[in-house]
PLY file of the C-alpha trace (Angstrom):
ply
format ascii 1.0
element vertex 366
property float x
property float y
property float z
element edge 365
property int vertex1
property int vertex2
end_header
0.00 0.00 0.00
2.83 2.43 0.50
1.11 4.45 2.99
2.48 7.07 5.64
2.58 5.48 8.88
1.93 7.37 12.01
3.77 5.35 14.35
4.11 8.18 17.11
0.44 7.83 17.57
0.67 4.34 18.18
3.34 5.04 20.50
1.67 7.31 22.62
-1.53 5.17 22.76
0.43 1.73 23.87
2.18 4.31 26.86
-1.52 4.93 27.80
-2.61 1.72 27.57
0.42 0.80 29.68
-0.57 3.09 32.41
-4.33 2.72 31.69
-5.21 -0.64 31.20
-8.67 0.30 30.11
-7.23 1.73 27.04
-5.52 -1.16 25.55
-8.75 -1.94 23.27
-8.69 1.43 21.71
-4.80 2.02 21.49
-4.91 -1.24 18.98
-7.92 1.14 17.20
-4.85 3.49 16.39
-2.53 1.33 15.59
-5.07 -0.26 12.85
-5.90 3.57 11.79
-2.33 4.56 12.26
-1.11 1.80 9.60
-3.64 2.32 7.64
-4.71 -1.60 8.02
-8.12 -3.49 8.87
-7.09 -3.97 11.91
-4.86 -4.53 15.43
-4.32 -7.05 17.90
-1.72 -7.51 20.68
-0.66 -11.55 22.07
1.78 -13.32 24.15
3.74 -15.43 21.31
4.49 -17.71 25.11
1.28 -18.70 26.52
-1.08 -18.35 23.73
-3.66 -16.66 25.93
-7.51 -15.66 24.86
-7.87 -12.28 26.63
-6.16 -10.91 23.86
-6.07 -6.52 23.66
-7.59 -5.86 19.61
-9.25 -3.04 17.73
-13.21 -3.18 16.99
-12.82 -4.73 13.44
-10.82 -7.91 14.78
-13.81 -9.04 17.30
-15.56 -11.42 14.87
-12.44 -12.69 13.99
-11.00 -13.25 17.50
-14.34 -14.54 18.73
-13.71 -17.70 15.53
-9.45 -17.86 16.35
-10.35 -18.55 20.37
-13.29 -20.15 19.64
-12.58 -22.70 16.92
-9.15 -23.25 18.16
-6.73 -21.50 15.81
-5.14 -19.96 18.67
-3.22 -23.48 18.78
-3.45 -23.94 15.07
-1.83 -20.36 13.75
1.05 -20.78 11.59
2.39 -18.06 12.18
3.39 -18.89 15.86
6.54 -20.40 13.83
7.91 -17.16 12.76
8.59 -15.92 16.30
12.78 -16.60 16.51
12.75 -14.53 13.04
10.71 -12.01 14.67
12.91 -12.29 17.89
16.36 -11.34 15.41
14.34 -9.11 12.99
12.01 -7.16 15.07
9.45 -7.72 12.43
7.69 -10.34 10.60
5.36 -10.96 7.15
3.89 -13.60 5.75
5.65 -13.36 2.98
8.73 -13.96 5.47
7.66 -18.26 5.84
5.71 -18.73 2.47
4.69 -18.00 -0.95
1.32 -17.01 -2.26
0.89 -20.41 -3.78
1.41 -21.83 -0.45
-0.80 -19.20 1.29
-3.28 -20.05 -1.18
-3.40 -23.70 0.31
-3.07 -23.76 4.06
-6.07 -24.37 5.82
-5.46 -21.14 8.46
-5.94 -18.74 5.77
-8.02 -20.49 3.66
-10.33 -21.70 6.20
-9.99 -19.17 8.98
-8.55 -15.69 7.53
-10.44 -15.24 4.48
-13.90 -15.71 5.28
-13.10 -13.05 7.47
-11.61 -11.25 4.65
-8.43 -11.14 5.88
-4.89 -12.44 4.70
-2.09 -10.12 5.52
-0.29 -9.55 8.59
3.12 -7.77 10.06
4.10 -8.58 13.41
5.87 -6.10 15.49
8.35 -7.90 18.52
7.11 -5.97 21.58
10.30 -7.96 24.06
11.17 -7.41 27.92
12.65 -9.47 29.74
11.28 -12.82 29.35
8.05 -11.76 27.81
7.78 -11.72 24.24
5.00 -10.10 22.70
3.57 -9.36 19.63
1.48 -6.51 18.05
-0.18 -8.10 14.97
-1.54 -5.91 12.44
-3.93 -7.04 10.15
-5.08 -6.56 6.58
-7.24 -7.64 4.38
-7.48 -9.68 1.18
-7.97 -6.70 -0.63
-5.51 -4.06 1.01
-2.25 -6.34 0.40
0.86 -7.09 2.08
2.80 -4.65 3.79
5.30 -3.18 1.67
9.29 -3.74 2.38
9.36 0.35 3.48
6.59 -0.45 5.53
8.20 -4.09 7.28
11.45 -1.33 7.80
9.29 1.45 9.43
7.78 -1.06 11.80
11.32 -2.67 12.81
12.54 0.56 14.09
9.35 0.96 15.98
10.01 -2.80 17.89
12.42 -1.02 19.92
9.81 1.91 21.03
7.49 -0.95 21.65
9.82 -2.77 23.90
10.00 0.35 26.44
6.70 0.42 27.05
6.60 -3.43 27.73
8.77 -2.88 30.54
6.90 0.16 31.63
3.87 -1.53 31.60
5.20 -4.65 33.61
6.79 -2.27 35.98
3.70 -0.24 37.31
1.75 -3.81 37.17
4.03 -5.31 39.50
3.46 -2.45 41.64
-0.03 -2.27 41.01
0.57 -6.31 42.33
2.12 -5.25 45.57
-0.15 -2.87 46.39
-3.12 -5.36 46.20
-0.83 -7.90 48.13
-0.63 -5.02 50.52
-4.47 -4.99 50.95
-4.36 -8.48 51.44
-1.62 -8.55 54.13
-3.26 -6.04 56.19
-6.09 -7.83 56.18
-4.73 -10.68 57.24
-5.78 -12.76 54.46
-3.17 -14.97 53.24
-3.12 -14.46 48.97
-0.72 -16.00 46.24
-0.27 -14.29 42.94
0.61 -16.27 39.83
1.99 -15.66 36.49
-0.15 -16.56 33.04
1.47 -19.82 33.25
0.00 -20.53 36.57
3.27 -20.33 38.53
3.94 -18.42 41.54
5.38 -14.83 41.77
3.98 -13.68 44.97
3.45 -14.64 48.13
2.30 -12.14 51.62
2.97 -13.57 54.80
-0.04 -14.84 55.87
0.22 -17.11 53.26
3.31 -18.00 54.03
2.52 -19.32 57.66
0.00 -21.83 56.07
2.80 -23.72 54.17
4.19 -26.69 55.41
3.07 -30.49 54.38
-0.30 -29.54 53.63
0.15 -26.62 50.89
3.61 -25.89 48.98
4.82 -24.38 46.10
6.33 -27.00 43.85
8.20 -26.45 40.37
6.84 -22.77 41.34
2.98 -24.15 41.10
0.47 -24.49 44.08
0.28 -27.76 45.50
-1.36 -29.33 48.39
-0.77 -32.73 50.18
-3.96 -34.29 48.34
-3.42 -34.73 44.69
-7.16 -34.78 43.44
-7.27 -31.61 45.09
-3.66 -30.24 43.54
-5.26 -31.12 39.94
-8.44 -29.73 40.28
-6.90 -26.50 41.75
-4.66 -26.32 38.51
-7.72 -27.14 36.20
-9.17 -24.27 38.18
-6.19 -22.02 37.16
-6.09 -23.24 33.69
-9.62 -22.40 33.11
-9.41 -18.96 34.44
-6.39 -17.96 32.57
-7.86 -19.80 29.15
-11.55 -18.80 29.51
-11.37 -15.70 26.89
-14.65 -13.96 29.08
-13.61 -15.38 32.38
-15.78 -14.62 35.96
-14.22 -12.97 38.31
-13.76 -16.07 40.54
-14.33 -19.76 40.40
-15.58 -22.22 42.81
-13.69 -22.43 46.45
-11.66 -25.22 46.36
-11.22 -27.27 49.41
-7.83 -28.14 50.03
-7.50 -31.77 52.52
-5.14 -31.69 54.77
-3.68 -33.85 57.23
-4.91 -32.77 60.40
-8.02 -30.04 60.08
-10.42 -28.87 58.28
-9.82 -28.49 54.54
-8.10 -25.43 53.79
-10.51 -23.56 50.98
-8.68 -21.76 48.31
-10.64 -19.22 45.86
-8.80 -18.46 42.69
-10.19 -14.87 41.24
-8.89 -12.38 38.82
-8.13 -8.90 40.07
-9.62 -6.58 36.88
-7.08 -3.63 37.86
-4.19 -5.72 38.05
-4.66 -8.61 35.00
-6.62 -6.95 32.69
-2.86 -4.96 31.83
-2.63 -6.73 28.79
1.43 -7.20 30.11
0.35 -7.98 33.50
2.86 -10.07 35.15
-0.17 -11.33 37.71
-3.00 -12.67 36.19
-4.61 -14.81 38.80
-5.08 -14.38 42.73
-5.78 -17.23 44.93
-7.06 -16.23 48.59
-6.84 -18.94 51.30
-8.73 -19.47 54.27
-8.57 -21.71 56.98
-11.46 -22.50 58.95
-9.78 -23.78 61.92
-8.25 -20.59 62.43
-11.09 -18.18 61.54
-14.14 -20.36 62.50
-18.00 -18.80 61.08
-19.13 -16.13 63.13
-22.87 -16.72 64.34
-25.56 -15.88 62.56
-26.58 -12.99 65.28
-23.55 -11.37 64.79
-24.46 -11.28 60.81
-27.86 -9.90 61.76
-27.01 -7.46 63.88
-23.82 -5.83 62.10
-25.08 -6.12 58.64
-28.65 -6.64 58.94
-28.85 -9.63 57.25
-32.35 -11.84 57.54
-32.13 -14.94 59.30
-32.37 -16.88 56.22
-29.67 -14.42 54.49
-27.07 -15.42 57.51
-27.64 -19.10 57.05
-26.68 -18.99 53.47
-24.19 -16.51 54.37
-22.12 -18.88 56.38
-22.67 -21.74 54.38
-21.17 -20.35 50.85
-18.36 -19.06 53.28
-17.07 -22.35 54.48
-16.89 -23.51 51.04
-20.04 -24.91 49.65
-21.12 -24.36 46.17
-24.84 -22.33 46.03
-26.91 -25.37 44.29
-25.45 -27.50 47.33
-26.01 -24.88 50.02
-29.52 -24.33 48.75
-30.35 -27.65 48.87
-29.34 -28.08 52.37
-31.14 -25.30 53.58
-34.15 -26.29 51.43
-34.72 -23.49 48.91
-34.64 -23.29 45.36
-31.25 -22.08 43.73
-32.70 -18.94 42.11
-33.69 -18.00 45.84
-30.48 -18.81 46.85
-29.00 -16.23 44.67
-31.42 -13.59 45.04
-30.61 -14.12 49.09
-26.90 -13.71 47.75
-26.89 -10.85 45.76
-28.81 -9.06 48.97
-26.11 -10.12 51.24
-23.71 -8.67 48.99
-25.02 -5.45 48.65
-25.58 -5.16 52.75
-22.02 -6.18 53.46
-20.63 -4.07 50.71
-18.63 -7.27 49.31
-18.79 -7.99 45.32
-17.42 -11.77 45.17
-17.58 -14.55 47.17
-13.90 -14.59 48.38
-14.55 -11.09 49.66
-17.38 -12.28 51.42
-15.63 -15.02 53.12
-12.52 -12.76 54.28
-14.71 -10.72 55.79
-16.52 -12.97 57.93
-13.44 -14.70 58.50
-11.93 -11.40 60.16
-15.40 -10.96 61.87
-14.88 -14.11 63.32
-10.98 -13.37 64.25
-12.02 -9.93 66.24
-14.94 -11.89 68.14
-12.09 -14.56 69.03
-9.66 -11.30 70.53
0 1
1 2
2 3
3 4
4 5
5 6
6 7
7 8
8 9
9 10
10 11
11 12
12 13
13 14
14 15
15 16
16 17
17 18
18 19
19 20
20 21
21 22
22 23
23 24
24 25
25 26
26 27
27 28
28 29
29 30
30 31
31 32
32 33
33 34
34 35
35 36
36 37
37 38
38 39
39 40
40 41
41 42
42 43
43 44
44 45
45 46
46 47
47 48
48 49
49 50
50 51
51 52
52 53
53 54
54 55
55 56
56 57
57 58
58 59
59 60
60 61
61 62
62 63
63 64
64 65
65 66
66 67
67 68
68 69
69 70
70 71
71 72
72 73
73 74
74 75
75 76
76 77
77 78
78 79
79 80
80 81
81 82
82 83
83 84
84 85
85 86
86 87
87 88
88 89
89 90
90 91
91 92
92 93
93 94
94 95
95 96
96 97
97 98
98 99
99 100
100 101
101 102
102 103
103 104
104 105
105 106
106 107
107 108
108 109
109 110
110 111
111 112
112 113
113 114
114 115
115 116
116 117
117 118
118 119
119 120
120 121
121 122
122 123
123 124
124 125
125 126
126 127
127 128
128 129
129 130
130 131
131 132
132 133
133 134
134 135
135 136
136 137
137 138
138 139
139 140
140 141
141 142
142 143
143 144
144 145
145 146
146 147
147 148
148 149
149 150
150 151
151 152
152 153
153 154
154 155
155 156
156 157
157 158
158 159
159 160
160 161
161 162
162 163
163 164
164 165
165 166
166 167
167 168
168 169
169 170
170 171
171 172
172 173
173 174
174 175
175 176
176 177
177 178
178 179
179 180
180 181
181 182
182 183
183 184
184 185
185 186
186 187
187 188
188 189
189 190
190 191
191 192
192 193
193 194
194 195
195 196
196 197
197 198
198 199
199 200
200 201
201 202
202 203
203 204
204 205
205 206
206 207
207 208
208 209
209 210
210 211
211 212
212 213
213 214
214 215
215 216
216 217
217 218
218 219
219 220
220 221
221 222
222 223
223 224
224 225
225 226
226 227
227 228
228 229
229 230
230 231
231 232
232 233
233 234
234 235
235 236
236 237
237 238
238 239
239 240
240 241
241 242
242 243
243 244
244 245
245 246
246 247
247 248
248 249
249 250
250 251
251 252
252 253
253 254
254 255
255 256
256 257
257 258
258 259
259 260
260 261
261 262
262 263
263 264
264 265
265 266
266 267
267 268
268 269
269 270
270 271
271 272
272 273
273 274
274 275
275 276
276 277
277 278
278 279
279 280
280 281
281 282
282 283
283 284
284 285
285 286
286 287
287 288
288 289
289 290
290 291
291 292
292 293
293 294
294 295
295 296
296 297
297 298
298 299
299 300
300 301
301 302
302 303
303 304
304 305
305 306
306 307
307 308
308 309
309 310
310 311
311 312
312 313
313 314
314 315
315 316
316 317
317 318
318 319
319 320
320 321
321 322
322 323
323 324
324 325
325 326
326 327
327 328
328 329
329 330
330 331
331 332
332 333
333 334
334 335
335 336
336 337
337 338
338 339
339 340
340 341
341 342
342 343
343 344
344 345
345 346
346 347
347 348
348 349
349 350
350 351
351 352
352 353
353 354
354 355
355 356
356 357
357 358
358 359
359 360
360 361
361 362
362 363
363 364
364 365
C-alpha cells in the first residue's frame, strides 16, 4: 500500500494503555488507523492466551481464532525466533502465495473473514515476548518492504513500554498484596502460566506439608485436590470472558479442616494486557477463623435470618446449588438471598465475602 505510517500515535496510545489498562482496546484502534490496516491485535507469542487486547474490526475474527481453536493452530506462531532477530515479521517472510493459497489457516480461517495479511511487530522485555499483529485484508495487500522497515525501528519503542507496563503492574501487584496482608488474608499471585510470583505472609505461615509451592505451582498434600486446583487455574487464565472467581476449592489436609482456596482475577491488576499477575488465589482456613454466628451477621449487617444461614454456608466452602439444597430453597432464591447479602455487606465476590466474615470471626475470638 505504501502508505504514511503514524507510528508516534501508536506510540503514545500503547504508553496509555500501559498506564491505563482500560485503554488497551482502543490504542490497537490506532494502531489499525495509524497503519492504515483493517485492523490490530496484541498476544503473548508464550502462553497463547484468549484475553487478547484488539481493535473493533478484529472481534468477529478473535471470537472464531479462540473459539474454533486457531489460537493453537496459527502458523504463524513459527515465525517468532525470526521475529525475535528481525524485530518484524510478514507472511511473505515463511511462504509464498501459492502456499498461502493452500493452508487451511488462511483459507479456512482468515479469508472468510476477509483477511490475509499480517506484520508482526516484537514488543520484548525481559522474558516476555510479545507481539502486536496488524492485520489486513485480502484486498488491502501485504505490507510493503518500506513499511516491514518502518515497523522494525518501531520494535524497539514498543519494547519500552513493555517494561513500563510490567513495571507499574508489578506495583499495582504489591499494592493489592498489601491490601491483602493487612487484612490478614493470606493471597498467592501467579503468572499466566499458573506459577507463583507472589506470596504475603499470611500465606506463608499456612505452608508446610499440607500446601507448597512446587516447580513454582500451588500444590497441596492431596493430589485430586492439587489437579483440580490447577484445572481451576487453567480455566481462568484460558476462559477468553472469564468470571471474576471460580468455585472455592477445598484443600485436605492432614490434620483439620480443609483449607478452601478461591482463585479470582483482580480486573485492575490482569486486565494490563502485560500484566505479570493474572490470577489471585485467597486462602482461608477454617480452623483458624471459625463462622461467626448468625446474630452477629444480623445485627452488624442486617442480614435476615435466612440471608445469615446462606451466608455462612457459601463461606465455608459450599457451592450455592449444594447450600440451597441443604437449607431447602430453590437455587434462584439462593442467589437472590446472595446478591442481597452482597449489597448489605458491601462485598462484590464470594472470596470477599468469606474474608470478611473470617476477620469478623478473628475480632470476636480477641
Amino acid at each position: 500500500m505504501g502508505a504514511a505510517f503514524d507510528l508516534d500515535a501508536v506510540g503514545n496510545a500503547i504508553a496509555e494503555a500501559a498506564a491505563d489498562p482500560a485503554r488497551w482496546d482502543s490504542a490497537m484502534d490506532v494502531a489499525a488507523k495509524a497503519t492504515g490496516s483493517f485492523g490490530a491485535m496484541l498476544f503473548d507469542m508464550k502462553s497463547h492466551l484468549p484475553g487478547i487486547p484488539r481493535s473493533r474490526a478484529m472481534g468477529p475474527s478473535i471470537e472464531a481464532y479462540v473459539g474454533d481453536g486457531w489460537i493453537d493452530r496459527d502458523d504463524r506462531y513459527d515465525l517468532g525466533p525470526l521475529m525475535v532477530r528481525r524485530g518484524v515479521v510478514s507472511d511473505l517472510d515463511a511462504l509464498t502465495p501459492e502456499e498461502i493459497a493452500r493452508r487451511p489457516y488462511y483459507q479456512e480461517f482468515l479469508a472468510p473473514h476477509g483477511l490475509r495479511w499480517f506484520a508482526g511487530v516484537k514488543a520484548a522485555a525481559g522474558d516476555d515476548l510479545w507481539c502486536l499483529s496488524i492485520q489486513r485484508s485480502i484486498q488491502q495487500g501485504p505490507f510493503s518492504p518500506s513499511e516491514i522497515q518502518l515497523l522494525a525501528d518501531f520494535s524497539k519503542q514498543l519494547g519500552s513500554a513493555v517494561a513500563f507496563a510490567r513495571m507499574l503492574s508489578f506495583a499495582r501487584a504489591e499494592g493489592a498484596m498489601g491490601a491483602f496482608t493487612a487484612s490478614g488474608t493470606p493471597a498467592v499471585m501467579l503468572d499466566r502460566n499458573a506459577a507463583v510470583i507472589l506470596v504475603n505472609e499470611p500465606a506463608e505461615r499456612l505452608f508446610g506439608r499440607d500446601l507448597r509451592v512446587t516447580g513454582r505451582h500451588l500444590a497441596c498434600a492431596d493430589r485430586n485436590a492439587t489437579d483440580t486446583l490447577r484445572r481451576a487455574l487453567h480455566g481462568l487464565l484460558r476462559n477468553p470472558n472469564p468470571p471474576a472467581m471460580s468455585s472455592p476449592i477445598p484443600l485436605p489436609r492432614l490434620q483439620g479442616r480443609p483449607l478452601l482456596a478461591y482463585p479470582l482475577r483482580l480486573p485492575g491488576i490482569t486486565s494490563n494486557a502485560f500484566a505479570s499477575c493474572q490470577v489471585v488465589v485467597v486462602f482461608i482456613d477454617p480452623d483458624i477463623y471459625p463462622q461467626p454466628p448468625d446474630v452477629a451477621l444480623r445485627t452488624c449487617f442486617g442480614l435476615t435470618p435466612a440471608e445469615a444461614r446462606l451466608a455462612r454456608r457459601v463461606s465455608s466452602g459450599e457451592e450455592l446449588k449444594t447450600a440451597a439444597d441443604h437449607l431447602g430453597i430453590s437455587y434462584e432464591t439462593a442467589r437472590n438471598q446472595l446478591k442481597v447479602t452482597f449489597a448489605k455487606t458491601d462485598t462484590h465476590r464470594q472470596a470477599e465475602l468469606v474474608a470478611l466474615l473470617a476477620r469478623m470471626a478473628s475480632t470476636a475470638l480477641r
